[in-house]
N, C-alpha and C positions, 0 to 999 in steps of 0.2 A: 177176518179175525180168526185167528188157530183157536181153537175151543178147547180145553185146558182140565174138562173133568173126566176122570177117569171111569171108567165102567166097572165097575165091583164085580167077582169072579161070582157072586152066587147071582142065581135071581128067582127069587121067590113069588109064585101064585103068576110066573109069567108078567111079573113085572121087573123092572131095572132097576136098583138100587146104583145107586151112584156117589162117588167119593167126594167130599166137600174138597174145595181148591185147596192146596195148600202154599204152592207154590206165588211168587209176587216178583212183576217186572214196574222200577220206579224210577223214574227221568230224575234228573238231575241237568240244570245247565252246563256245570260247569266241570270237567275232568279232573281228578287232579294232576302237577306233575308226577309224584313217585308215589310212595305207601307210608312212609314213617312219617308217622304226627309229629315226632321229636326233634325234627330236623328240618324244616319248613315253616314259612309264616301262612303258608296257604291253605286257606277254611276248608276246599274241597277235599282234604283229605280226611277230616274229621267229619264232613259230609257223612261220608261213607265207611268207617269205620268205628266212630267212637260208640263206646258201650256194644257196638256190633260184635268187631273183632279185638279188639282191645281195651283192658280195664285198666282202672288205676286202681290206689287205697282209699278214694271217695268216689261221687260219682254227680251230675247232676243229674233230677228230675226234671218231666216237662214243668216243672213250675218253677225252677229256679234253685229249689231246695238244694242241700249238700246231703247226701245220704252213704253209708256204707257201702264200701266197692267190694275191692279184693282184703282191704282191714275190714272184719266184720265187729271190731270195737278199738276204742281208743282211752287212753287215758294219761291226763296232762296234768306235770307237776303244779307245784304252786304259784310258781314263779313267769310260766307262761311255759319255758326254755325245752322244756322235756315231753318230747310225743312218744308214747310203746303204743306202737302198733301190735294188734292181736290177728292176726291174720289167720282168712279162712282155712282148713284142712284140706289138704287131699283136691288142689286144684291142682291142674295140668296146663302146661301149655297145647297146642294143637297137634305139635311136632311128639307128644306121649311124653314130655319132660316134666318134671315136678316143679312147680311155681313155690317157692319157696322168700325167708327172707333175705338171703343169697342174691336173691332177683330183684328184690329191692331196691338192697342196698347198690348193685349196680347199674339200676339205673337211674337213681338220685346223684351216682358219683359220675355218672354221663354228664348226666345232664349239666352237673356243677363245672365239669371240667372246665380246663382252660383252651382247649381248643371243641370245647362244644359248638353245634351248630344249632340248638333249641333257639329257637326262634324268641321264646320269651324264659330264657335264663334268668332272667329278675324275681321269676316263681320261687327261685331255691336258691337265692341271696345270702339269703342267713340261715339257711344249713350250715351250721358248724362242723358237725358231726354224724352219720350214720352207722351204727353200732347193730353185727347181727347179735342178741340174746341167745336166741336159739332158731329151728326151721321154722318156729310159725309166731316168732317176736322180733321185732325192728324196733330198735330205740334212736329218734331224730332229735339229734340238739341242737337248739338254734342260739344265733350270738348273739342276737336279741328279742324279745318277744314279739310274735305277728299276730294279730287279730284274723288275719286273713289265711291261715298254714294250711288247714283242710279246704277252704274253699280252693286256692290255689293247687292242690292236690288234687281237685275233680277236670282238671284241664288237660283235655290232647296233649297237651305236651307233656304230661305229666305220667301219662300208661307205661304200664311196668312191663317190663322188656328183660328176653333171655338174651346169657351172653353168646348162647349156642349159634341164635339165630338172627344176629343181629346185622354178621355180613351182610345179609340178603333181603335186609329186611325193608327196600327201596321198592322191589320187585314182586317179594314174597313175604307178606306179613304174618306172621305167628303171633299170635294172642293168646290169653284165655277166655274170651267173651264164646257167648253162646251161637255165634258163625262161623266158621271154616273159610279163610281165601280158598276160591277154587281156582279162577284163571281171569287175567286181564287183558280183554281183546284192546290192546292202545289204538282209541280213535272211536270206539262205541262201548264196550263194556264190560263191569266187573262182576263176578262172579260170585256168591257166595254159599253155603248150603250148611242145613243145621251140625253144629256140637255134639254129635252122641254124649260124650264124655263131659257135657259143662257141669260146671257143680252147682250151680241154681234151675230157677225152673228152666226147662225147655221152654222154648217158643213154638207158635204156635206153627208158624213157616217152617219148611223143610227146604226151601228153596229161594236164593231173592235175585233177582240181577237190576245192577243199578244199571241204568242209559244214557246214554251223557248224550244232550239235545241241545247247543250251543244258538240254534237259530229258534228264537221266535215262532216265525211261520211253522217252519215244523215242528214244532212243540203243541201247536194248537192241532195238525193235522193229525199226527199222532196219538194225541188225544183222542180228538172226535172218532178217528176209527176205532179206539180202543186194541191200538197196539203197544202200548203200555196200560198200565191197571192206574199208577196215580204220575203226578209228576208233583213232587217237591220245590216249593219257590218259584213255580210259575211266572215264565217270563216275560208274559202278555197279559197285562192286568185288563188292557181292553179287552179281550175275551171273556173274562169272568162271568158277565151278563149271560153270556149266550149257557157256558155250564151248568149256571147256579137256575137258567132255564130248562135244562134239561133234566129228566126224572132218571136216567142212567148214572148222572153225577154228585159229588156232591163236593160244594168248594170250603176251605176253612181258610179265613184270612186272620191268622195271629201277628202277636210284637214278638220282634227280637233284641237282641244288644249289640246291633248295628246301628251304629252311627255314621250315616255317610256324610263322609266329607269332601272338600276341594283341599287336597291336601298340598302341603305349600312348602318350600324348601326355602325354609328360613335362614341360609349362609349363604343363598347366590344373590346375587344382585340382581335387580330392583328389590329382590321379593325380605331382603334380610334387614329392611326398613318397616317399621311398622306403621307408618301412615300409608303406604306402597299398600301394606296388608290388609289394614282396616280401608280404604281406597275397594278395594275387591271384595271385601265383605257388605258395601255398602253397593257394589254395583249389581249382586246376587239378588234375584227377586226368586225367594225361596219357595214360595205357592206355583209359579208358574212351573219348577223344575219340577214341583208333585204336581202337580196336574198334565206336564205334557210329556214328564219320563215315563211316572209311576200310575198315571190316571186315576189321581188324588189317593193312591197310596200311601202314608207318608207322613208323620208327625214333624211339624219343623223345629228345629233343636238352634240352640243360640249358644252352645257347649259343648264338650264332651260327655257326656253320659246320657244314660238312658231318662223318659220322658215317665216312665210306669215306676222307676227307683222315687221311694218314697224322700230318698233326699237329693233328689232332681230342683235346681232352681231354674226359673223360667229368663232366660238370657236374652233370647230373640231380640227382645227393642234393641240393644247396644249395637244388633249390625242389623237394622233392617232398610229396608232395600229403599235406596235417594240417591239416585246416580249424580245429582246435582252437588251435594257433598261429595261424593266419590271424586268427579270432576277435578271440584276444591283440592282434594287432600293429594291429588294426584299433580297439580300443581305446587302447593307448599310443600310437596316432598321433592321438587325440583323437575316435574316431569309432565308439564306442561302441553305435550303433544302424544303424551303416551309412551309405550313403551312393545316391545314381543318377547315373548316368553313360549314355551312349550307345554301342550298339555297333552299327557302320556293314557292311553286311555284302556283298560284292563279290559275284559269280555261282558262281562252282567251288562244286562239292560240297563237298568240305572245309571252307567257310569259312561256309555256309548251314547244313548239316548240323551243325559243328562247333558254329556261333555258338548252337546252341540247347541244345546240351549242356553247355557254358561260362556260359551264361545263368544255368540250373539250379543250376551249381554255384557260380555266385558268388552267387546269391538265397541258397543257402544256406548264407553265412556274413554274409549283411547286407545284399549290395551288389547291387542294384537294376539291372538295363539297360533302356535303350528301346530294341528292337531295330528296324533300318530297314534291309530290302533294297535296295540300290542295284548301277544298273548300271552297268558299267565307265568310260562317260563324267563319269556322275555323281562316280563312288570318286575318280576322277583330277581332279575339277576341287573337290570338296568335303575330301575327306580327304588327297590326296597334293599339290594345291597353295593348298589355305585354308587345309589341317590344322585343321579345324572338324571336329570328332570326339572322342569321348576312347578307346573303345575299337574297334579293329578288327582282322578275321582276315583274314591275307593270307598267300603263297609268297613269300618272297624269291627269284625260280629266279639270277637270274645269279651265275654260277662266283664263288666267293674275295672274294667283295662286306662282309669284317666291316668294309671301310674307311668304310663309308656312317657307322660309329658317329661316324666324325672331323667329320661336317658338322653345328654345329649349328642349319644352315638344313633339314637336310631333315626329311621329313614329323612321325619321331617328337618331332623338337624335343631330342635329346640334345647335353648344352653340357658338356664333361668337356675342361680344356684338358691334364690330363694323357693320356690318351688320345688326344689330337689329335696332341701330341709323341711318344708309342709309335708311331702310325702311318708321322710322318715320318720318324723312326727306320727304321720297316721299311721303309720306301720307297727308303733308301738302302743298305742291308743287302742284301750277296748271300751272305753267311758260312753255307751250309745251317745248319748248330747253330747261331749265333746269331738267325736266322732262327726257329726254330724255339721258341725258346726266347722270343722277342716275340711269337708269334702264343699262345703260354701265357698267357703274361701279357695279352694283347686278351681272350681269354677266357672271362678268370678275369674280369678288369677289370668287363664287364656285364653278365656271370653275378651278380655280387656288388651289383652299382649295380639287376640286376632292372629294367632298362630296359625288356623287353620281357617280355612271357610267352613262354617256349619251348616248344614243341610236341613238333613229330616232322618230320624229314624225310620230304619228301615221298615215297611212290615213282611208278610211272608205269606204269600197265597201256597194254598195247595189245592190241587185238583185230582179227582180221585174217584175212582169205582165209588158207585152208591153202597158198596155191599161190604166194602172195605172198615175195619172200624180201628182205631189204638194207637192212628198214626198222629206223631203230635202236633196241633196247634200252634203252640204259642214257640219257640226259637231261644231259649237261655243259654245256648252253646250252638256252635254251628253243627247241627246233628241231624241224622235220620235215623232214629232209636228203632229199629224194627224189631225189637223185646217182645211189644205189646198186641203187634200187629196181628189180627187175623180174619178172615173170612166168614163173612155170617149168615152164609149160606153155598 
């Protein structure tokens, strides 16, 4: 282990003062492929950058909250339609450019574009309009009212971006957040180091490097030597014991707004049948998947949404695990001896681990997989934009996302125009109870249509220096906020 504290130039009464750490090395499973959040469906990049090196004009907290970003106030017409953003002063980009509402407004009109690549463009749907005021006023008018406009503004895809630096900004991300990209060793690590210049507090770090640890075993060894300080989403829940045994560490196991799925490709064939669907939701024994991927990690979800959202309904019975029915429906839907399909399988343990336990249990009522490891550039360029695939395990992590079921361009290919109309419904709906009572009905809606195999929510180990403190718990975005993080000794 390299020892990391510095020796202070004075030393008084013949003794050594010594400088508290400042600096922080933090594993990560998973790399990402490029830098820009804006342009990608892929979490690892919001890993390691959100609230890091790029803000938006909201922001989340670890609790979920929506709180003031780069807008340090807002205020909204009567009507719903009208947001003036009041934007902070005298922020800079990294690159010593002025973040302005210029900045903004170009990258809401990015993002809106028609050949935009934002992965969730549905964010800024009804942007109507983006209007600069003045440097430090942005006026958004939407064509219709959104309950949801700030929340959706606190999302990766949503960080506000110069047009200086945009060329580059795959390789070399400029931000205003309180870290500096320094260098991206591709294949082990990113580099970051504090903001002289941020316009909030400083952090406490001067220094972070994130580790990208793709295997398991070495994630656990590197641990235990302590050559890294913590590892984020730890991907050997089996080891937990031995950590949370150890007085050098200490483990936090929180919820995220990963819902992991068997995601299903509802226009190919078998799988564009819904007794085919519900067939495979019924052959899924969803305990056994959290007990032998996650090592009972793992809330079991019978829906899209999270299990801790106060308007979570409990869905599970409607697919739970009777392979004797599965059997059944796998004959009245004409396929009596079964069927083969592909199942596409991205890097996280959950989805590797998972995909072979799911395997088993769909052989054992008929259905056939050709299993194929693929990695993350691969997933994203064969399955989430060919959508050449019929089955694959993936985390949905972004917050309150069941609106993805309304697109039926994206990946699972789900085309349901009553659904499309509940969505936009709730789009305009601020009525809590009424609210409340559409997102029941969303549901129930694909619970029942069995678009998807439902899993378990994800949860999210961390392991970490004892001495460590600020890193967050619980997951409401796919994030490592290193804002808070510092050394307490």
């Amino acid at each position: 282990m390299t020892i990391r504290l510095g020796l202070a130039a004075l030393l008084l009464s013949g003794t050594a003062t010594f400088a508290q750490q400042t600096d922080l090395t933090i594993a990560l499973q998973l790399e990402p492929p490029h830098l820009d959040p804006t342009s990608a469906a892929a979490g690892a990049i919001d890993s390691v950058l959100y609230t890091n090196v790029f803000e938006g004009l909201t922001r989340f907290t670890e609790t979920g909250a929506v709180v003031p970003g780069l807008a340090e106030s807002w205020e909204i017409s009567e009507d719903g339609l009208t947001y003036t953003f009041k934007l902070r002063a005298g922020v800079t980009f990294h690159d010593g450019t002025a973040m302005d509402a210029e900045d903004v407004k170009f990258s809401l009109d990015r993002a809106l574009a028609e050949d935009s690549a934002n992965a969730q463009k549905a964010l800024f749907a009804e942007i109507a309009d983006v209007t600069v005021v003045d440097a430090t006023t942005v006026q958004v008018t939407l064509s219709q009212a959104n309950g949801n406009f700030l929340f959706n503004m606190a999302w990766g895809d949503a960080i506000i971006v110069a047009p200086e630096s945009i060329e580059g900004i795959k390789q070399t991300p400029i931000g205003t957040g309180p870290f500096k990209f320094v260098e991206w060793k591709q294949g082990d690590s990113i580099m970051l180091t504090q903001n002289d210049a941020y316009w909030g507090d400083k952090p406490a770090l001067t220094d972070a490097t994130f580790k990208f640890i793709s295997d398991p075993t070495a994630a656990f060894a590197a641990m235990m030597a302590q050559d890294i300080d913590a590892f984020a989403g730890y991907p050997a829940p089996e080891n937990l014991p031995q950590f949370e045994a150890d007085p050098r560490f200490q483990v936090l196991v929180g919820s995220t707004e990963g819902e992991t799925i068997l995601s299903t490709n509802n226009k190919m064939p078998p799988l564009d049948n819904v007794m085919v669907r519900q067939a495979i939701a019924h052959a899924i024994n969803r305990q056994d998947i959290i007990d032998g991927a996650m090592f009972g990690l793992g809330t079991p979800i019978g829906t899209h949404f999270a299990p801790h959202n106060p308007d979570y309904v409990d869905l599970t019975a409607g697919s739970n695990y009777d392979p004797t029915k599965a059997k059944a429906l796998l004959a009245e839907a004409g396929f009596p001896d079964g069927f083969t399909t592909t199942l596409k399988l991205p890097p996280p343990s959950y989805a590797r681990r998972g995909g072979e336990i799911i395997a088993a249990q769909l052989a054992a009522v008929g259905i056939k997989t050709e299993i194929s490891n693929v990695e993350w550039p691969v997933w994203l360029e064969e399955v989430f934009r060919g959508k050449d695939y019929g089955l694959t395990i993936v985390s949905h992590t972004e917050p309150f996302d069941i609106g993805i079921y309304a697109r039926p361009d994206y990946y699972f290919q789900y085309d349901n125009p009553d659904f499309q109309a509940l969505m936009t419904e709730l789009t305009g709906t601020t009525d809590p109870a009424k609210r409340s009572e559409l997102l029941a009905t969303a549901q129930t809606t694909i619970a029942q249509d069995y678009v998807n195999g439902y899993l378990f929510q994800l949860a999210t180990p961390t392991v970490a220096d004892a001495r460590i403190e600020g890193l967050w718990k619980n997951a409401p975005t796919q994030a490592t906020d290193l804002t808070g993080v510092r050394w307490t000794e």
